[in-house]
N, C-alpha and C positions, 0 to 999 in steps of 0.2 A: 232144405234147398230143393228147388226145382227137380224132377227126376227121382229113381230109385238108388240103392245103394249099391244095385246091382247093373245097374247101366253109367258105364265108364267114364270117367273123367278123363280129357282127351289132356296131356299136355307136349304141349310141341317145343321138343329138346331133350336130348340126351346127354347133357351137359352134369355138373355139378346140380343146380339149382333144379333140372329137370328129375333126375333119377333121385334124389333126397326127395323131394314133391311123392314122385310117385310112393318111395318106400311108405314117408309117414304116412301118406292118406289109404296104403293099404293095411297099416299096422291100426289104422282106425276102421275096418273094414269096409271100404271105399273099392268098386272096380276101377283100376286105370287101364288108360293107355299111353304108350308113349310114342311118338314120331317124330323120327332122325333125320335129316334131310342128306348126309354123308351116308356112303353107300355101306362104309366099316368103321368101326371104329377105331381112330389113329388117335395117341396121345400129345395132348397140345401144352406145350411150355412144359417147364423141366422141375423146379421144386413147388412146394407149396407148405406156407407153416400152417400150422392149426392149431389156434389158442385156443382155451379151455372152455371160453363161451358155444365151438363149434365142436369141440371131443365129447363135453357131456351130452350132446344131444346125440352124436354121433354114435353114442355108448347106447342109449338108449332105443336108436333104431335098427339094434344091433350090427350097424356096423366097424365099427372100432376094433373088437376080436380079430377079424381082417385084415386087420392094419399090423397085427404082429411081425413081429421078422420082415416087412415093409416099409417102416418108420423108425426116427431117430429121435430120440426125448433130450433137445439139448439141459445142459447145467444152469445155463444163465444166456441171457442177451446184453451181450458187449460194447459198447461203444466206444472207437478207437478216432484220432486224426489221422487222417488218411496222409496228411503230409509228415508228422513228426512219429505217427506210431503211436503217441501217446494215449494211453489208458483215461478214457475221460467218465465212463459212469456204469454200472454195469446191473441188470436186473435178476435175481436171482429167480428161475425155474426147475426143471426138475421135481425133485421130491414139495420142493418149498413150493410150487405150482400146485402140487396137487393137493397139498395143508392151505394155502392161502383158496385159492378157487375149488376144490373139491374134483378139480378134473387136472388132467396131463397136458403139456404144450406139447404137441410133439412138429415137427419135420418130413417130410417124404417127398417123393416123386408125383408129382401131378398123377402118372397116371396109375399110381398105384391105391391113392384114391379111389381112381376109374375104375379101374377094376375092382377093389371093395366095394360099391356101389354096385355095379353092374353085377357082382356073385352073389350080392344082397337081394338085388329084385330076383335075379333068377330064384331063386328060394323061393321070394313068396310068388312065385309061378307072372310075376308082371310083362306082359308082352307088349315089346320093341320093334316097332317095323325101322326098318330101314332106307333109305333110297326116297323116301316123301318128304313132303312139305304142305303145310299149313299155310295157305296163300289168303285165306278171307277166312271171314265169318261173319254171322248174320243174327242179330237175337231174335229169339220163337216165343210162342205162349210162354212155351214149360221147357224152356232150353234156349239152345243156339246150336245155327249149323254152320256144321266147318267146312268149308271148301279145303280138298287137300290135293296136290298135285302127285299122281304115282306115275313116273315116268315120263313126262307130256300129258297127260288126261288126269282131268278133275273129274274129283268124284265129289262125293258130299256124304256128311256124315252127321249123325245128331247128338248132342250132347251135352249133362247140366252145366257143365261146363269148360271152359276152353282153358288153361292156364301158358301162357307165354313164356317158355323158358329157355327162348334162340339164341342168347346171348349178346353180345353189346350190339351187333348189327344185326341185331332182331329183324325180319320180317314182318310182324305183326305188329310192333310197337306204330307203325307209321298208321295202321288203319284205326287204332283204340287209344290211342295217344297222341301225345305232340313232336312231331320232327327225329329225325335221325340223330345220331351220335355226330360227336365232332373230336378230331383231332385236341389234344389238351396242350398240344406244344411238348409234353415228354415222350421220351423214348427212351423203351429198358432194354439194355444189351446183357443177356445172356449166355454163360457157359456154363460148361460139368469139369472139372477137374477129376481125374481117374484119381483112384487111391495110390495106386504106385509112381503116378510122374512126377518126371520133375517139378513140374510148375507146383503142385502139390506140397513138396517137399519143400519148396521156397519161400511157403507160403506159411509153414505148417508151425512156425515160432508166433505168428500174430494174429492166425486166426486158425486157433486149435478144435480139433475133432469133437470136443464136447459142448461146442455153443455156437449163436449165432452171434455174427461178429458183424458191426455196423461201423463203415468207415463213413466218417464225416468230413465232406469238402464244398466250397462258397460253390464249385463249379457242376456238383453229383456228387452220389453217395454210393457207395460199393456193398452188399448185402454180401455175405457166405456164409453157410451153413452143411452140417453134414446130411447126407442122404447114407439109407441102408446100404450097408455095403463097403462104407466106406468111403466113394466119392464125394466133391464138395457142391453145393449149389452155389453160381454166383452170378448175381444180377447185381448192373452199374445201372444206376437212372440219373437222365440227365435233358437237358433241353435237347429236343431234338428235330429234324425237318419233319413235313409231309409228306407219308408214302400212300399208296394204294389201300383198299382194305383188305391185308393179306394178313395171317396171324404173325408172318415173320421171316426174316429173309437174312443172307450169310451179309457180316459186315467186315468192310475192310480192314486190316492192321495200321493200315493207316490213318482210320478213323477211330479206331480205339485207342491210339495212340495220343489224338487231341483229345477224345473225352479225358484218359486218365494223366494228360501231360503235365501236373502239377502236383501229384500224388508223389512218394515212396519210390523207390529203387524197385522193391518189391511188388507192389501195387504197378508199375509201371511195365512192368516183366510181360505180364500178364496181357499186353497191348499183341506182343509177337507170338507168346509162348500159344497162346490159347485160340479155340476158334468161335466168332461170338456168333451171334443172331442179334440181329434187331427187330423190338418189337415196340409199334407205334402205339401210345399208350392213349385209348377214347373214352371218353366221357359221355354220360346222359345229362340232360340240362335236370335238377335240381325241382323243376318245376314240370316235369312229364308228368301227365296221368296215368296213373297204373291200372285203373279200372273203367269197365264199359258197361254201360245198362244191360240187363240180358245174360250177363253170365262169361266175361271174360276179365282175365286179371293178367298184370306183368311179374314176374317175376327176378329176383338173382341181375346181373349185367342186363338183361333188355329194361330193368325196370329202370336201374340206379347206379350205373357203371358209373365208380371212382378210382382213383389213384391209388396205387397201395402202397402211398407210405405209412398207413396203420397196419398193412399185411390182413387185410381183414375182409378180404372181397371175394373168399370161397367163405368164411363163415356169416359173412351175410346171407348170402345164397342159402345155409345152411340154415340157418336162423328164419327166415323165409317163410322155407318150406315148413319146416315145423310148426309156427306159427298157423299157417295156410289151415294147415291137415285139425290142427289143435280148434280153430275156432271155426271152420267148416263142423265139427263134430258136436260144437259147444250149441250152435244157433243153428235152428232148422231152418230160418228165413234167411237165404241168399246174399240178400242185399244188405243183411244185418252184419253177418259175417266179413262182406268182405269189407264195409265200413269202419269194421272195428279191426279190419289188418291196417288199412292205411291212416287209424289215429294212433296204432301201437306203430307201425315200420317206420313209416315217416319221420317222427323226430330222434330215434332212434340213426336212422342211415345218416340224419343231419348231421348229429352229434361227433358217428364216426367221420363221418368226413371230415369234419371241425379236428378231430384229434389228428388224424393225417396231417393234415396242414401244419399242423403245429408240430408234428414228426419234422416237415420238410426244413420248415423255418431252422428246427436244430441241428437238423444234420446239416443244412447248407448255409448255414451262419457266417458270416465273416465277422472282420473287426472288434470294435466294441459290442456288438451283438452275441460274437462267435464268446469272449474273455467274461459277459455277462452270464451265456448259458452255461459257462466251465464253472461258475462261483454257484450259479443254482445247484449247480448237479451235487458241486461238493457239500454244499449246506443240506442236501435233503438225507443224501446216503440213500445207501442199495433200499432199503425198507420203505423208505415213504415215496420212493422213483415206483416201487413194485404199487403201494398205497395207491398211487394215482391211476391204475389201471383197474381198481377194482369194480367200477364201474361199466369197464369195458367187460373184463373175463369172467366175473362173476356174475355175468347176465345169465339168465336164466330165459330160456325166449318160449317154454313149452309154460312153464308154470304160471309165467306172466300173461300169455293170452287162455290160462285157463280159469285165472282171478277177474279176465274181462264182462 
């Protein structure tokens, strides 16, 4: 590619998808840089699962050791009716995770991620400005230059290449790509349940401490899961209004009250008991371009922000980067490389999305739809429900662009 090995790859974010970019491509020996447009880093949103297609890589970029005493390796993923309680399918993970896909599912905190990430670059000595932004770029002979904002004042900088990793309301996606994000119509309301409260304890018969538990309703689905330490992770998604672009803001009891107003005594507790946030859930159109002549690429949320009824939109990010760093390494011609990320990513992120959907369809099923999905579940059993996923968790996303 364009450049030396020793003149930095510029990518703009310090996000999930940014800070994995940087590790793999320094674990290939790649100089990066990273620029933050936030002054510190503050931790955004509250859990995050991580199936096995994003731990094995995660392992490999040594990050995952990090994640020790940080993470929680549920037993299985549950699914429950959120109105009757009833037990309707359940996947086995765990040990049986790591015999079926050779890696861990594990649970955590957003930002304990972050900060495994962020002690990972530190390591390999990867430097983070803070307080900037990447506002243009421009393609050169043998590069592209970045316009970057430090404070009010652009400067300009040169570089083989630019990688985009601002998240769903990217900055740069609008000057290398097509059009901004749009509102998807859903909204996820999040809380933390402490390990000793009440609400916890109320809770603690139907959606116990060793798995992730999926309540299924025609109107939203209820997600909980544990986080280290003992508290619960729990996000409702559901249709929701149009807000600002904010990551998230306090929601009233009284509108958690209509989201969860046809759920469980239990489920419904949770309306008063608890204090949510809501977060307006965006999407990328499907058909954005990810790449620019010259040496820029989108990456994670700015490229391909979906919905996470697959729970799968930190390990795409993760999958990404690996990819990125993997087949930069593979093709010394630029334009080769990034061609062959987007005939690998592309049908690939389809795919995921396509499985999402089809999450959504079953957790929010009614009727003869909802009594259809109850007869599948029982005809396939825990083993060919886990079967159907091997596609997903048993990706391999380094090995595959290095067969490219």
């Amino acid at each position: 590619m364009a450049g030396t090995r020793a003149e930095p790859i510029v990518i703009a974010g310090a996000g999930i998808a940014g800070l994995a970019a940087a590790i793999a491509l320094a674990r290939k020996g790649r100089a990066v840089r990273i620029l933050e447009r936030a002054e510190e880093f503050q931790p955004i949103g509250a859990g995050i699962q991580l199936s096995p297609n994003a731990t094995r890589l995660l392992d490999r970029l040594g990050v995952l050791p990090r994640l020790e005493g940080r993470s929680a390796e549920p037993q299985c993923v549950a699914m429950r009716d959120a109105r009757s309680l009833r037990a309707l399918a359940a996947i086995p993970l765990g040990l049986a995770a790591r015999k079926r896909w050779g890696a861990p599912y594990l649970v955590a905190a957003r930002a304990a991620l972050q900060d495994a990430l962020l002690e990972t670059a530190a390591a390999l000595s990867i430097p983070i400005e803070t307080g900037v932004t990447a506002t243009d770029f421009a393609p050169e002979s043998d590069g592209i230059a970045v316009t970057i904002d430090r404070g009010g004042v652009d400067e300009q900088s040169h570089a083989p290449l630019l990688i985009g990793a601002d998240g769903v309301w990217s900055t740069l996606r609008s000057l290398g790509a097509e059009g901004a994000s749009r509102f998807s119509g859903q909204t996820a309301w999040r809380t933390l349940l402490a390990h000793d409260s009440a609400a916890r304890a109320a809770l603690a018969h139907v959606a116990p401490t060793d798995r992730v538990t999926a309540f299924a309703h025609p109107r939203f689905h209820l997600i909980v899961y544990p986080l280290a330490g003992g508290d619960m992770n729990l996000v409702a998604i559901a249709r929701g209004r149009p807000m600002p672009e904010v990551w998230s803001r306090n929601a009233s009891a009284e509108r958690m009250s209509e989201v969860l107003a046809e759920a469980s005594a239990e489920i419904r507790a949770l309306a008063r008991d608890c204090t949510w946030t809501a977060w307006p859930l965006h999407i990328t159109s499907p058909n954005c371009g990810w790449t620019h002549p010259g040496g820029f690429i989108l990456i994670g949320d700015a490229a391909h922000a979906i919905l996470p009824f697959a729970a799968q939109g930190a390990a795409m990010a993760i999958e990404d980067a690996v990819t990125l760093a993997a087949l930069l390494d593979r093709h010394e011609d630029l334009a080769t490389a990034l061609a062959a990320y987007d005939r690998l990513r592309r049908p690939r992120i389809r795919r995921v999305a396509a499985r999402g959907e089809l999450n959504r369809l079953a957790w929010h099923a009614r009727g003869p739809v909802a009594l259809a999905r109850d007869v599948v579940f029982r005809m396939k059993g825990d083993d060919k429900l886990a079967a159907d996923l091997d596609w997903l968790y048993g990706y391999d996303a380094e090995r595959i662009a290095n067969s490219e």
